[in-house]
C-alpha positions in Angstrom: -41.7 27.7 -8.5 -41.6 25.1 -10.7 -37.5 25.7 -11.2 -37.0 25.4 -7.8 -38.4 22.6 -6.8 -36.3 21.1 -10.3 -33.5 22.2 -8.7 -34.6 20.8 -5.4 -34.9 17.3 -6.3 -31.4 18.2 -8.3 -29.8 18.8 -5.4 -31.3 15.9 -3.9 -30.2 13.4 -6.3 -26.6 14.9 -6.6 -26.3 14.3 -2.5 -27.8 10.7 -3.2 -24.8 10.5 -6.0 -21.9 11.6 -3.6 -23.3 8.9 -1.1 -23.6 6.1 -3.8 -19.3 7.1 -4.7 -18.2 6.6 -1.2 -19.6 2.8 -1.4 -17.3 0.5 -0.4 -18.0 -1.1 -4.0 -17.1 2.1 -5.5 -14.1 2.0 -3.8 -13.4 -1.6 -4.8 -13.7 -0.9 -8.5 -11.3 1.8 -8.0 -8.7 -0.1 -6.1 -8.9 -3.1 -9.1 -8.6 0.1 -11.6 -5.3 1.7 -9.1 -3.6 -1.7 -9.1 -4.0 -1.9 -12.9 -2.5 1.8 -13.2 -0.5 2.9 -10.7 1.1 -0.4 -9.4 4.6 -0.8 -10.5 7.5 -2.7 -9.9 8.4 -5.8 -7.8 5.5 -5.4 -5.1 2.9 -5.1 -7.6 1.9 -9.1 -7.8 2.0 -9.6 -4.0 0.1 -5.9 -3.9 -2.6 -7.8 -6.1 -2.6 -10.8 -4.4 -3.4 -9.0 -1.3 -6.6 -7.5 -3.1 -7.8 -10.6 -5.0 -7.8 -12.6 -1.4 -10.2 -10.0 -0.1 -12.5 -9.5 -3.5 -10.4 -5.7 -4.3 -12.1 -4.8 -1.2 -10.2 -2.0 1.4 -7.6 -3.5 3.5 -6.9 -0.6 5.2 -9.0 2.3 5.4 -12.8 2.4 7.2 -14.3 2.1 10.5 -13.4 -2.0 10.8 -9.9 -1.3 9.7 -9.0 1.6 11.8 -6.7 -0.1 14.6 -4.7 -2.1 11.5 -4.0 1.0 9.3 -3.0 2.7 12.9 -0.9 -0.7 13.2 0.8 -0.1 10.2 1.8 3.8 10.1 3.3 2.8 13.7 5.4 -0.3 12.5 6.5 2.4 9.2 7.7 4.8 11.8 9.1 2.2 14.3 13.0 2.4 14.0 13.0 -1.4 15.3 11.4 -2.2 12.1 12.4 0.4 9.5 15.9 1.0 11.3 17.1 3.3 8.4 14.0 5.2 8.8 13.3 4.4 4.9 10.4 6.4 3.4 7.8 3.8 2.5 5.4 6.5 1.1 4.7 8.0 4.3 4.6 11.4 2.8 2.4 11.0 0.2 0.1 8.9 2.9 0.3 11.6 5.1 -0.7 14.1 2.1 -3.6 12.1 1.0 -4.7 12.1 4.8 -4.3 15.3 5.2 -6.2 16.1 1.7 -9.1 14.0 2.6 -9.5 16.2 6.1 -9.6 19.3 5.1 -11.9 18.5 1.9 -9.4 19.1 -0.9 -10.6 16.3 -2.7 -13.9 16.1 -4.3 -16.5 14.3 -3.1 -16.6 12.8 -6.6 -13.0 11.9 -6.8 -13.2 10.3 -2.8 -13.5 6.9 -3.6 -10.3 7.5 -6.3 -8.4 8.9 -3.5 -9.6 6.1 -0.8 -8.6 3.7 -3.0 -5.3 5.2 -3.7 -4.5 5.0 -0.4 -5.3 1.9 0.4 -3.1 0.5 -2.5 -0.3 2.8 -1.4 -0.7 1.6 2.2 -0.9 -1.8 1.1 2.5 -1.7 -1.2 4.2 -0.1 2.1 3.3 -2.8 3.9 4.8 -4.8 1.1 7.7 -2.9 0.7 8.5 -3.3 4.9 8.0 -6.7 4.8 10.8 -7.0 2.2 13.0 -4.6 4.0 12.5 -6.3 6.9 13.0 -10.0 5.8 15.5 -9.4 2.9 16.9 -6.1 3.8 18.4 -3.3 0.7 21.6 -4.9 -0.1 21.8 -6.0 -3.7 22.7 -9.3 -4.2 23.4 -9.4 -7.2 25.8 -6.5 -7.0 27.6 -8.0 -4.5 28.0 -11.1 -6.1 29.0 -9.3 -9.4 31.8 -7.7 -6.9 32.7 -10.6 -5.2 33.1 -12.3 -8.7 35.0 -9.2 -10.2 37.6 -9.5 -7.0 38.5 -13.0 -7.8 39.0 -12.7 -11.5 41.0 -9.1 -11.0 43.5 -10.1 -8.1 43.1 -13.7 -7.9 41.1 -13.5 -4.1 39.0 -16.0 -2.7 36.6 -14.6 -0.8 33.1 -16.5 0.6 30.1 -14.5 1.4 29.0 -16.3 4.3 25.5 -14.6 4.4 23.0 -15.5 2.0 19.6 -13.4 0.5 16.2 -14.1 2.4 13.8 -15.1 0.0 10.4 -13.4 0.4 7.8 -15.3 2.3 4.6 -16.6 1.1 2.2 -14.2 -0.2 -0.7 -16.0 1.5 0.9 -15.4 4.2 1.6 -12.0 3.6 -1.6 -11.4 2.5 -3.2 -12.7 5.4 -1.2 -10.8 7.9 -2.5 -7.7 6.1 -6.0 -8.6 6.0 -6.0 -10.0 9.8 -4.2 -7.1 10.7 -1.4 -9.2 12.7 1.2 -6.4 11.5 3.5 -6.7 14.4 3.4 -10.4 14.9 4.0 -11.1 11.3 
């Protein structure tokens, strides 16, 4: 008797242990640990940004950020935005949804995976925004060309369009957190 009721208050505890890992401060300490891991590339400071603006709390995923993160899958689908239908993650996010769902994941390893996909959510939006402003052509290369053309055949040639800079990553930031995804 007395091994059940051990095993009882076991059980109990591990349930009060699952609900302590899906804390939205749980998931906070694992979106700071993501950003620090997983992050790469030329995104990664405005990714960070993002986060620090909001204390590394979700930007995307839970009740009060439902109609933003649906804001955002739409806009990474929209072909007025992502015209050549570019993948900005949306497998994996649709993986990790899918994951989550069914129960694949853990309850232990939930708040990894939450905050996993809030960062990768996060560096779409990121990585849309640049698309979007800047577009894919690489400057540099085409300068490089445009320089090679005049030295190899004596051609004068003037690029008359000129690369975007990114915008502000306040502002950025705050169009992620206030969920103004279209507008921005």
């Amino acid at each position: 008797m007395h091994t059940l009721k051990t095993f009882f208050f076991l059980l109990l505890l591990q349930i009060g242990l699952i609900a302590q890992v899906l804390s939205i401060d749980t998931i906070s300490s694992h979106i700071e640990n993501t950003l620090q891991t997983c992050l790469k590339g030329k995104n990664k400071n405005i990714v960070h940004h993002i986060y620090t603006q909001t204390d590394y709390r979700p930007v995307w995923i839970g009740q009060e950020n439902q109609e933003k993160m649906s804001q955002l899958i739409d806009a990474l689908k929209d072909p007025l935005f992502n015209y050549k239908n570019k993948s900005f993650d949306q497998k994996a996010i649709r993986q990790l949804f899918f994951q989550l769902d069914n129960g694949d994941i853990t309850p232990s390893k939930k708040a990894a995976v939450y905050a996993r996909l809030d960062v990768m959510l996060s560096n779409s939006f990121v990585r849309l925004v640049r698309f979007i402003v800047q577009g894919d052509v690489d400057w540099n290369l085409v300068q490089k060309k445009l320089k090679d053309l005049k030295t190899s055949d004596d051609i004068t040639a003037r690029w008359e369009m000129v690369p975007r800079s990114f915008p502000n990553a306040n502002k950025v930031a705050s169009a992620a957190i206030n969920g103004n995804i279209r507008e921005y």
